[in-house]
DSSP file (Angstrom, degrees, kcal/mol; ACC not computed):
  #  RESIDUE AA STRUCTURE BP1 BP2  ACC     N-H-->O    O-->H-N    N-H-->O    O-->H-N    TCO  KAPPA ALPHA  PHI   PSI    X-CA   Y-CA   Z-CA
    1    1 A X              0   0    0      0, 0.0     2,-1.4     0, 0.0     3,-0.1   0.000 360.0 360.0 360.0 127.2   70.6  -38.6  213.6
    2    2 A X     >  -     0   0    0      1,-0.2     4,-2.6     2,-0.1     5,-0.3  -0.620 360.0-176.6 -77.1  99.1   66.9  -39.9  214.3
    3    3 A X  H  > S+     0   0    0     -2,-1.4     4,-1.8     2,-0.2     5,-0.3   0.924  77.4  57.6 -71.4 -26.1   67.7  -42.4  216.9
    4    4 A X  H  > S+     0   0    0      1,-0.2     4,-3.5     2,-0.2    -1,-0.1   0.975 111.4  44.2 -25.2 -78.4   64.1  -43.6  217.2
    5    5 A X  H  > S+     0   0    0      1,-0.2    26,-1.8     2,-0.2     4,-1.8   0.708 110.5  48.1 -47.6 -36.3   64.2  -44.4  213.6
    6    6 A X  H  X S+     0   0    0     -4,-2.6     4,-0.6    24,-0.3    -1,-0.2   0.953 116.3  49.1 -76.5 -46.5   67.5  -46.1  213.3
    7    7 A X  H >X S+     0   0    0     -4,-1.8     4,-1.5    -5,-0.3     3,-1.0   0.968 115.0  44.0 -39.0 -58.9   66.2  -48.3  216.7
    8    8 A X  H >< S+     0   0    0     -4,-3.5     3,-2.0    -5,-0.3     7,-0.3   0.993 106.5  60.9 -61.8 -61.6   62.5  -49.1  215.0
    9    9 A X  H 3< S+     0   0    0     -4,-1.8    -1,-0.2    22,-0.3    -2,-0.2   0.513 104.1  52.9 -66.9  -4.7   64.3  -50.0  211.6
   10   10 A X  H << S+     0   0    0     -3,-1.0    -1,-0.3    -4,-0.6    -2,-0.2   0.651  78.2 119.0-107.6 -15.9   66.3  -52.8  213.6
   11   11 A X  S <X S-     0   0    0     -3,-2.0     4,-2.0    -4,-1.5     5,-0.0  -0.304  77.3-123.9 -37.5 153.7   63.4  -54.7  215.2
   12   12 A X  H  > S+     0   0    0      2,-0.2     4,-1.3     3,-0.2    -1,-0.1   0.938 109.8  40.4-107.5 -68.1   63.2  -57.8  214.2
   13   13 A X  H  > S+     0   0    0      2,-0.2     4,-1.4     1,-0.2   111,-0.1   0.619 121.5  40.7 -38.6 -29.1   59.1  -57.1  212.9
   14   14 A X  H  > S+     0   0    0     -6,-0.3     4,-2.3     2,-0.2    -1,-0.2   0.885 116.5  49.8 -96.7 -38.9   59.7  -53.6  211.4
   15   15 A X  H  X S+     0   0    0     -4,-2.0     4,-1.1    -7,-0.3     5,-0.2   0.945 118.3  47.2 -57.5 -64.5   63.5  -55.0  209.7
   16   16 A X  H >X S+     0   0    0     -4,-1.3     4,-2.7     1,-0.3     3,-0.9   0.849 111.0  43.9 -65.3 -79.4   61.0  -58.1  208.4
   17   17 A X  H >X>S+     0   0    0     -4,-1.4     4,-1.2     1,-0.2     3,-1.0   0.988 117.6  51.8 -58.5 -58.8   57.9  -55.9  206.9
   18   18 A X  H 3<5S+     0   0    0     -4,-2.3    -2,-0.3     1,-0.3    -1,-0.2   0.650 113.6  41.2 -63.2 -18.3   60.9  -53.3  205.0
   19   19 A X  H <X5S+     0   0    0     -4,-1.1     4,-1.6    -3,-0.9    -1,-0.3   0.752 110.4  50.0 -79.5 -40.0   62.6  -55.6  203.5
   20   20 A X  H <<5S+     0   0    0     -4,-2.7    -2,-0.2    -3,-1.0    -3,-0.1   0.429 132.0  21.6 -92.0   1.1   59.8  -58.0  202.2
   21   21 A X  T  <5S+     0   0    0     -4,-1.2    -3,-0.2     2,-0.2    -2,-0.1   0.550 133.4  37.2-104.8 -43.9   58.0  -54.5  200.6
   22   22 A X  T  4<S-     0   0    0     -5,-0.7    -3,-0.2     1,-0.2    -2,-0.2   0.309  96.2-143.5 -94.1   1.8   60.6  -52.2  200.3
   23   23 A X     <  -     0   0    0     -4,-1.6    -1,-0.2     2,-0.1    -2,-0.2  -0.013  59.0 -24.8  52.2-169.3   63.9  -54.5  199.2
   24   24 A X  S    S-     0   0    0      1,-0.1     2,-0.6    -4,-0.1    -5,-0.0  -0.326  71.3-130.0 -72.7 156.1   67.3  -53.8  200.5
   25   25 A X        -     0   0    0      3,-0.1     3,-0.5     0, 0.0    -2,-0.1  -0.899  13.0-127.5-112.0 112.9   67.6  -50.3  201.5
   26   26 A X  S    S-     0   0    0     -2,-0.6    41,-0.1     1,-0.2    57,-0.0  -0.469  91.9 -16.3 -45.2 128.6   70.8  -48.4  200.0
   27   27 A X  S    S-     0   0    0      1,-0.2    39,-4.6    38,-0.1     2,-0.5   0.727  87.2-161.8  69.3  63.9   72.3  -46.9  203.4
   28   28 A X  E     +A   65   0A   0     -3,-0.5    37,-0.2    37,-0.2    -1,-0.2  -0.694  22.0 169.3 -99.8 130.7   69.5  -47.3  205.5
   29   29 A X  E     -     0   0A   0     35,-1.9     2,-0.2    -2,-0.5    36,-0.2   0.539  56.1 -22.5-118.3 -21.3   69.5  -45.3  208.4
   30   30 A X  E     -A   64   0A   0     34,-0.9    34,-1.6   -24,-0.1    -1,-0.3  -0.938  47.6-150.9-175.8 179.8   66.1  -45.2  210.2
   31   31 A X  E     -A   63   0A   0    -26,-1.8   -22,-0.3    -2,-0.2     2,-0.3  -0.964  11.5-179.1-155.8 141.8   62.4  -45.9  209.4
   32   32 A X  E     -A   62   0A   0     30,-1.3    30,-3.7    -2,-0.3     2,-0.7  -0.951  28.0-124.1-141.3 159.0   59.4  -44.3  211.1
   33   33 A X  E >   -A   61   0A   0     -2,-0.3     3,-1.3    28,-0.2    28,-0.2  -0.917  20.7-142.6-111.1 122.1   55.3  -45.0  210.2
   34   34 A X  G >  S+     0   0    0     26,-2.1     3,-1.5    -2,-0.7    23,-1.0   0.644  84.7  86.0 -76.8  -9.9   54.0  -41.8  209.5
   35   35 A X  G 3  S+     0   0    0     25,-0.4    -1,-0.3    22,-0.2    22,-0.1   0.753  92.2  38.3  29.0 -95.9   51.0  -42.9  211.2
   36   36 A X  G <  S+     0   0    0     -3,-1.3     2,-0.6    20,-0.1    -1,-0.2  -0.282 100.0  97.8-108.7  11.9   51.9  -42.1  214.1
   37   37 A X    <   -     0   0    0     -3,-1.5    20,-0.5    18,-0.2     2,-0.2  -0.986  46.2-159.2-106.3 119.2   54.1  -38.3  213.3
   38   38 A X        -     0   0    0     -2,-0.6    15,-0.1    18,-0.3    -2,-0.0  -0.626  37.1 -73.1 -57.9 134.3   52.8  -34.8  213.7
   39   39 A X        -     0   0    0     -2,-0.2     2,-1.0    14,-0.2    -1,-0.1   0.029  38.7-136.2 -21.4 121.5   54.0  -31.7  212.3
   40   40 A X        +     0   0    0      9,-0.3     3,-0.2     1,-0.1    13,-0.1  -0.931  28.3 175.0 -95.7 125.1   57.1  -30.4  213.7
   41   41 A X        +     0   0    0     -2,-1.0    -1,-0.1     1,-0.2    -2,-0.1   0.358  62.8  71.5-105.2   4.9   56.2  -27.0  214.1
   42   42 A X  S    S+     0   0    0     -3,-0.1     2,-0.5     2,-0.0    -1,-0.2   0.270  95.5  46.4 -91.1  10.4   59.4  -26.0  215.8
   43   43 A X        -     0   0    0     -3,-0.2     2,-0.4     6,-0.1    -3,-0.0  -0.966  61.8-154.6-154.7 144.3   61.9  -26.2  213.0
   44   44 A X        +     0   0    0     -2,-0.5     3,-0.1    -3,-0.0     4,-0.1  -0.997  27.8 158.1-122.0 100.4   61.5  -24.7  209.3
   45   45 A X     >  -     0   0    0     -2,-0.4     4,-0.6     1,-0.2     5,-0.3  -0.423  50.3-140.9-107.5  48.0   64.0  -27.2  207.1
   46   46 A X  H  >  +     0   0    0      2,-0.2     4,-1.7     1,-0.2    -1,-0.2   0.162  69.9  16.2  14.5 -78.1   61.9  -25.9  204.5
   47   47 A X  H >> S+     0   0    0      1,-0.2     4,-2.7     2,-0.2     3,-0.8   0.960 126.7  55.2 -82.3 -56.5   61.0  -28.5  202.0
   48   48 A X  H 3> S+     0   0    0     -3,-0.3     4,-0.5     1,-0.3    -2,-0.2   0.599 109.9  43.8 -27.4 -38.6   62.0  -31.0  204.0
   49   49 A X  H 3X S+     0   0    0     -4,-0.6     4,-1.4     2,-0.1    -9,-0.3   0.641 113.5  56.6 -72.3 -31.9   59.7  -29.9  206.9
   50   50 A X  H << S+     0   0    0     -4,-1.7    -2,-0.2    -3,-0.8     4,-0.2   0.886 108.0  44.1 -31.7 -60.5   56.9  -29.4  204.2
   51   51 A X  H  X S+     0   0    0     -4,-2.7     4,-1.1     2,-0.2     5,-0.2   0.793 114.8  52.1 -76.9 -31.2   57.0  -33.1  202.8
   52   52 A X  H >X S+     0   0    0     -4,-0.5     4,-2.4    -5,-0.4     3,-2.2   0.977 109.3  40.9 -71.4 -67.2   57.1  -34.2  206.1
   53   53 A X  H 3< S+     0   0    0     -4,-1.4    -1,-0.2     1,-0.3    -2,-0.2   0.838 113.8  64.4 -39.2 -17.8   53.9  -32.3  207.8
   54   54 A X  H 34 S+     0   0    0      1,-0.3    -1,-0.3    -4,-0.2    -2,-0.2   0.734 110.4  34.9-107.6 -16.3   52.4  -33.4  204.1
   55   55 A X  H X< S+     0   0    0     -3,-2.2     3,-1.5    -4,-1.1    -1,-0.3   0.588  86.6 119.7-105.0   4.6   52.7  -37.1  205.1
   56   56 A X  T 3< S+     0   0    0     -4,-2.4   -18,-0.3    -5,-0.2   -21,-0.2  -0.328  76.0  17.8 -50.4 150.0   51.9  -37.0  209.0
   57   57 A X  T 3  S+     0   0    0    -23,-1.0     2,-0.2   -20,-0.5    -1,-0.2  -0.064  98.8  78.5 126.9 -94.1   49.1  -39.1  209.5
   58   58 A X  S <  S-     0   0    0     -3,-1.5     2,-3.0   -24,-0.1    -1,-0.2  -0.681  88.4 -74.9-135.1-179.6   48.5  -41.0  207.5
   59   59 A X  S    S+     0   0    0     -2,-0.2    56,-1.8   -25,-0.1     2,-0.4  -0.133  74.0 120.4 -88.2  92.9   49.7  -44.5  206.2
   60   60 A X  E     - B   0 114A   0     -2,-3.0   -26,-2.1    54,-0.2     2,-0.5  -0.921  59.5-130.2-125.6 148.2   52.9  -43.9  204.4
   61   61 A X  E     -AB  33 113A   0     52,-2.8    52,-3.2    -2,-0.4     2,-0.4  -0.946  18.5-148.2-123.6 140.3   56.3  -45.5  205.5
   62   62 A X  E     -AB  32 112A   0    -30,-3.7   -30,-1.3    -2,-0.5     2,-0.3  -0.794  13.8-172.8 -87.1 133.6   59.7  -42.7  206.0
   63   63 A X  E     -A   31   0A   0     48,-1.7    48,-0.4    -2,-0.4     2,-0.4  -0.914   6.2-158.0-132.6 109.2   62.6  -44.4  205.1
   64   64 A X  E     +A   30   0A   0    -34,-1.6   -35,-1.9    -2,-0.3   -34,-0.9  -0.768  18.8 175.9-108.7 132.7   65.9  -42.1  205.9
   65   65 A X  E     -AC  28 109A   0     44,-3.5     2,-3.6    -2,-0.4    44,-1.7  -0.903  48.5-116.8-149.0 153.7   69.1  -42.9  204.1
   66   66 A X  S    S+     0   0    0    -39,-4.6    42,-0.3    -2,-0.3    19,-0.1  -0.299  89.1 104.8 -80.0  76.7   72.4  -41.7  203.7
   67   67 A X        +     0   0    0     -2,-3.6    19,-0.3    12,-0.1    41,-0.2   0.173  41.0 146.8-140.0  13.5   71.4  -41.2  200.2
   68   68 A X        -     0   0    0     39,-1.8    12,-3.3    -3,-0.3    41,-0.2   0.048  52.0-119.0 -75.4 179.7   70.8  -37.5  199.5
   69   69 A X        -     0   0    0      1,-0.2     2,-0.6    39,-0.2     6,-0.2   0.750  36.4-150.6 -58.8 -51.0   71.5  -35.6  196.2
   70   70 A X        -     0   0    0     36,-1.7    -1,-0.2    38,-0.2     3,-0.1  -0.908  56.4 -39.2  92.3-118.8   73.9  -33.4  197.5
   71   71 A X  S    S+     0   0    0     -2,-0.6    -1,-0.2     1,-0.1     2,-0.1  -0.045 139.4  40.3-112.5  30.3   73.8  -30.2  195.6
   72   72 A X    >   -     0   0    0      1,-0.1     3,-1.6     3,-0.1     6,-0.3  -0.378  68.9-162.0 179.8  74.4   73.4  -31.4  192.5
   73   73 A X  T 3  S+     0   0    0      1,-0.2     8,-0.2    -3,-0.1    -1,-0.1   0.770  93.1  48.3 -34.6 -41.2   70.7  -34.6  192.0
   74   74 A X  T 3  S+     0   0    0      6,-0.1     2,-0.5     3,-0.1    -1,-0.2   0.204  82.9 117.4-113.6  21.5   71.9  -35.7  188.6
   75   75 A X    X   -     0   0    0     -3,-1.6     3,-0.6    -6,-0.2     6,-0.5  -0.835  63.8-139.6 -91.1 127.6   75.5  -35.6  189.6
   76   76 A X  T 3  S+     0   0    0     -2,-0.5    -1,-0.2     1,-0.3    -3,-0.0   0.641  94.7  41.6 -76.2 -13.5   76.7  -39.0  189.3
   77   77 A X  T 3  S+     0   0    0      4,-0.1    -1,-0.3     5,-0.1     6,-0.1   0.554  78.8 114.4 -90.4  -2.6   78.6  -39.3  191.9
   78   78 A X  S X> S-     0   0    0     -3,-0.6     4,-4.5    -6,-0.3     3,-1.3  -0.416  92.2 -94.5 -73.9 147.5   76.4  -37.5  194.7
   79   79 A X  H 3> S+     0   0    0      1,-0.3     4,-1.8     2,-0.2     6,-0.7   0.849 118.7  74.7 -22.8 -60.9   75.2  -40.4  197.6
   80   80 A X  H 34>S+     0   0    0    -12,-3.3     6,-2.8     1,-0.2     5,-0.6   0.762 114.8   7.7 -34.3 -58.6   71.7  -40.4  195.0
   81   81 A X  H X45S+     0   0    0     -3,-1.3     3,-1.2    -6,-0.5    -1,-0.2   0.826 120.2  66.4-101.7 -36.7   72.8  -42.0  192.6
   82   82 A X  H 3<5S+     0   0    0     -4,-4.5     2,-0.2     1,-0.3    -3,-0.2   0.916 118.5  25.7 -62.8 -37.2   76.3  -43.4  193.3
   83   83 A X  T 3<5S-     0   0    0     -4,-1.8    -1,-0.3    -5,-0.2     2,-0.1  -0.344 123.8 -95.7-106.9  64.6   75.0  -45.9  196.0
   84   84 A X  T <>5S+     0   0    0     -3,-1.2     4,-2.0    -2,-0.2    -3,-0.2   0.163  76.4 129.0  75.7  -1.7   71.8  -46.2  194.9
   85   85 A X  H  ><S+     0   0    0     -6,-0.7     4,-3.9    -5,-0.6     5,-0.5   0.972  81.3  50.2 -75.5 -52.4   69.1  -44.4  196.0
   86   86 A X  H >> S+     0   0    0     -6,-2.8     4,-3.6   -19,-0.3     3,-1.0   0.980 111.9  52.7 -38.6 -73.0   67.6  -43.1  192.8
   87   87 A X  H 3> S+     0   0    0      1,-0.2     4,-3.7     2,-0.2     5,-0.2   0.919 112.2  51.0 -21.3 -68.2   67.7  -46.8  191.4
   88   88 A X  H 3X S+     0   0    0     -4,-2.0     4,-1.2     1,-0.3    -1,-0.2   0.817 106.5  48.6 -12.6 -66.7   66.0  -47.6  194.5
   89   89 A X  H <X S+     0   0    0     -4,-3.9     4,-1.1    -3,-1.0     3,-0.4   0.893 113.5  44.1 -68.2 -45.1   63.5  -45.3  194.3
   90   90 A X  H >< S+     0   0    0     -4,-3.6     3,-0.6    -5,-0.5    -2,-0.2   0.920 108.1  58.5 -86.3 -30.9   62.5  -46.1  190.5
   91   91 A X  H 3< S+     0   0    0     -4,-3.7    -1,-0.3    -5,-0.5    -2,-0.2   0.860 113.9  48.0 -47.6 -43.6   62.6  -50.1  191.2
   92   92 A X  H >< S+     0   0    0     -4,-1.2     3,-7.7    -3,-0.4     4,-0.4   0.657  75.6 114.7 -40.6 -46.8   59.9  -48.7  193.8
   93   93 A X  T <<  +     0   0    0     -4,-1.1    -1,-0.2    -3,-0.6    -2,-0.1   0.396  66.4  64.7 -51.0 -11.8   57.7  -46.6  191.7
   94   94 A X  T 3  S+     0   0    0     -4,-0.2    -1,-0.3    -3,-0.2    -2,-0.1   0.715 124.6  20.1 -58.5 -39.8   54.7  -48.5  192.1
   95   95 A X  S <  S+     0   0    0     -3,-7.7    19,-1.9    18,-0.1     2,-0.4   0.481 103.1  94.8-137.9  12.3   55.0  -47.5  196.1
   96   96 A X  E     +D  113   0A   0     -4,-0.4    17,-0.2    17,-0.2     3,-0.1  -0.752  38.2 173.7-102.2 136.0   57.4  -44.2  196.3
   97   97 A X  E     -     0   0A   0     15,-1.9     2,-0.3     1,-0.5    16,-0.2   0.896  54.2 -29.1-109.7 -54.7   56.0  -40.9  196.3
   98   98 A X  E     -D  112   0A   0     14,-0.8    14,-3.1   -47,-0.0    -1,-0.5  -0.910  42.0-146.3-151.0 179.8   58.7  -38.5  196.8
   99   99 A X  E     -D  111   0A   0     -2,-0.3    12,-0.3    12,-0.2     2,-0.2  -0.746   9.5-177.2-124.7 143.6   62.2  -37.6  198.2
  100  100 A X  E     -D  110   0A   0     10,-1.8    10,-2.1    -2,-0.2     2,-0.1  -0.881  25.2-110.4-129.6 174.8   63.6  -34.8  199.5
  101  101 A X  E     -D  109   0A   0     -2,-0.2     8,-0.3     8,-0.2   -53,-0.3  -0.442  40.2 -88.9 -40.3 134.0   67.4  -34.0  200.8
  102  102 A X        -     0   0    0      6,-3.9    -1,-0.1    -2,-0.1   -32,-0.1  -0.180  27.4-155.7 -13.8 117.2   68.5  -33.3  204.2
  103  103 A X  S    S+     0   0    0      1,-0.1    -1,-0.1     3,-0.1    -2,-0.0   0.977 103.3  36.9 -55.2 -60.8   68.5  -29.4  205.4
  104  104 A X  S    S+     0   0    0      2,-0.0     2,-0.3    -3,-0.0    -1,-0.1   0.453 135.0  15.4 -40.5 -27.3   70.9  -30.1  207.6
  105  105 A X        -     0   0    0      3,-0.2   -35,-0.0    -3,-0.1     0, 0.0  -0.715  61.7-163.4-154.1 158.0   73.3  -32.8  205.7
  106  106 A X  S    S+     0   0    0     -2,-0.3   -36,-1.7   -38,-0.1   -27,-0.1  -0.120  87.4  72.7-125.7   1.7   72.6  -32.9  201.7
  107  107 A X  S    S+     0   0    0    -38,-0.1   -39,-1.8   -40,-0.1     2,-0.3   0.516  93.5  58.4-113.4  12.2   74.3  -36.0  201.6
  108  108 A X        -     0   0    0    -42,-0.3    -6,-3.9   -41,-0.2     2,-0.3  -0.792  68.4-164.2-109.5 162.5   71.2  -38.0  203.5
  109  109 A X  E     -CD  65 101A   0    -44,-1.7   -44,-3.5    -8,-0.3     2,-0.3  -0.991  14.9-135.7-163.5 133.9   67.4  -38.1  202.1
  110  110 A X  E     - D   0 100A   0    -10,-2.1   -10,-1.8    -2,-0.3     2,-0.3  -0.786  21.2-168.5 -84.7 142.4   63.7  -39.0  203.2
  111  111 A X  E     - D   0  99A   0    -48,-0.4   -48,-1.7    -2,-0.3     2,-0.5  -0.889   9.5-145.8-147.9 145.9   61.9  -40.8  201.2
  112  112 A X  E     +BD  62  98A   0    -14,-3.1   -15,-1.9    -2,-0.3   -14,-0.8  -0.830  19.1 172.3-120.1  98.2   58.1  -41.4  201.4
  113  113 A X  E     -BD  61  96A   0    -52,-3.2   -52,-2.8    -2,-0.5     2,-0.3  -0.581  36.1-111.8 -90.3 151.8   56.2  -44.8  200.4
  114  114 A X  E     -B   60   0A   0    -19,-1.9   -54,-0.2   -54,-0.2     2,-0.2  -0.843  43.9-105.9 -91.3 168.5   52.9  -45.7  200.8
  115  115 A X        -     0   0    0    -56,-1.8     2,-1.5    -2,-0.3    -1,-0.1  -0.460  13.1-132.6 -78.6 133.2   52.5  -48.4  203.1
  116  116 A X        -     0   0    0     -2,-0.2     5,-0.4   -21,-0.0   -56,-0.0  -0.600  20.3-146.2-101.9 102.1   51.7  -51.7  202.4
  117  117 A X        +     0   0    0     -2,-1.5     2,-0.3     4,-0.1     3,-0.1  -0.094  45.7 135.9 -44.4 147.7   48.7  -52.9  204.9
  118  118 A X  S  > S-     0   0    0      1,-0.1     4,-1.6     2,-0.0     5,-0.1  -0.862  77.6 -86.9-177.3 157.6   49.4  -56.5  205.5
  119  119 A X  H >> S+     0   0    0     -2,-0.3     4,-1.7     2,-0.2     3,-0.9   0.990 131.8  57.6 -43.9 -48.1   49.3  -58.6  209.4
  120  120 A X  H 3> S+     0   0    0      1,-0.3     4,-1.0     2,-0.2     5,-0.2   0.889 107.5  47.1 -55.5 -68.2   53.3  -57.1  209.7
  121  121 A X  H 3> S+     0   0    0     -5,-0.4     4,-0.9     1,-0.2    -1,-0.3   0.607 115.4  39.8 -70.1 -10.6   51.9  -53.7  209.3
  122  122 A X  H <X S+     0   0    0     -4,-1.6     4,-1.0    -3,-0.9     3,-0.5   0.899 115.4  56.0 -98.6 -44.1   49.2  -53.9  211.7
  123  123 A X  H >X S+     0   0    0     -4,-1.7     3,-1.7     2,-0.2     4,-1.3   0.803 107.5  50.8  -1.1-117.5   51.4  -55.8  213.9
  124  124 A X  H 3X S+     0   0    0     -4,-1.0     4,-1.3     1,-0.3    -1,-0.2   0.465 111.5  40.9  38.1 -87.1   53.4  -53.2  213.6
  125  125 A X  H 3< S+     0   0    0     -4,-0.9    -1,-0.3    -3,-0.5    -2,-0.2   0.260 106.2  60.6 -81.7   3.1   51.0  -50.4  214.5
  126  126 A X  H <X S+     0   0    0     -3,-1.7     4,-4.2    -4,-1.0     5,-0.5   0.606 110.0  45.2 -91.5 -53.7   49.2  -52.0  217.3
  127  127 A X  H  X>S+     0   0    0     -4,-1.3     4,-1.2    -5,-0.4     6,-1.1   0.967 113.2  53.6 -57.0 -38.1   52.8  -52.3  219.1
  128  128 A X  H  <5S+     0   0    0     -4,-1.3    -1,-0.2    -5,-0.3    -3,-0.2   0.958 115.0  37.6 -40.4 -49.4   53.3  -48.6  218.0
  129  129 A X  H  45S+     0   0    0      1,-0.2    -2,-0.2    -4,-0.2    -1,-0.2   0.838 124.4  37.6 -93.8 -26.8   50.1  -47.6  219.6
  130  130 A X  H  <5S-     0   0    0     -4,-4.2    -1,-0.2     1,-0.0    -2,-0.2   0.635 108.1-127.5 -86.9  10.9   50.2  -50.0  223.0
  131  131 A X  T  <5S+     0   0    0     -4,-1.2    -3,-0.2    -5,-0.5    -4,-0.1   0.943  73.1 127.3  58.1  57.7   54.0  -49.3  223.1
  132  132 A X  S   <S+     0   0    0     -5,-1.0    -4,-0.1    -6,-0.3    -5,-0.1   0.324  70.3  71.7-106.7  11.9   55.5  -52.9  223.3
  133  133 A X              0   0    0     -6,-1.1    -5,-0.1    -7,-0.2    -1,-0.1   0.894 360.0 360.0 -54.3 -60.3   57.4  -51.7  220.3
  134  134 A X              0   0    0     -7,-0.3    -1,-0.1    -6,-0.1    -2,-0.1   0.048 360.0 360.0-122.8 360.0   59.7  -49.4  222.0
């Protein structure tokens, strides 16, 4: 569990901005502004550590949810689809880029939006960067 993420994704500013771009989130479990992330270069989850280093950076918002595939994306009952996340995602498509599963848990998922610039989101990232955020 990212406790960071699940912590940020209940401010009262960050809850505010994710809701009013991003709708309800099926099973939302943290949110981090990739901003402000760097490669982790101590762990290989393989795609999952891939997609992540490939948004670090830059202005994209992670939104991690108990929402994963499982073994088998198009299985109707895996977390993806039965509570929503696929839906989610394609209600999105306008500001989702990709997904991937957990390495670790298959039944959780990242998934990577761009970020929508607005006062919240520089709000936002000015508290990020002098740390009255956290």
């Amino acid at each position: 569990m990212d406790i960071f993420a699940g912590a940020l994704s209940e401010k009262p500013v960050v809850k505010n901005y994710i809701e009013k771009h991003y709708g309800p989130i099926p099973r939302l479990r943290g949110v981090r502004f990739m901003r402000y992330e760097e490669p982790e270069t101590c762990r290989n989850m393989g795609a999952q550590s891939d997609m992540w280093a490939e948004m670090c950076g830059k202005d994209i918002i992670y939104i991690h949810t108990r929402c994963g595939g499982c073994w088998d994306e198009t299985d109707p009952d895996s977390n993806y689809i039965a509570c929503g996340g696929k839906a989610w995602e394609d209600e999105l498509k306008d500001k989702f880029i990709e997904s991937v599963n957990d390495f670790y848990d298959s039944t959780y998922r990242d998934h990577y939006f761009i970020a929508v610039i607005d006062d919240d989101y520089n709000t936002i990232c000015q508290e990020l960067e002098d740390g009255t955020l956290i």
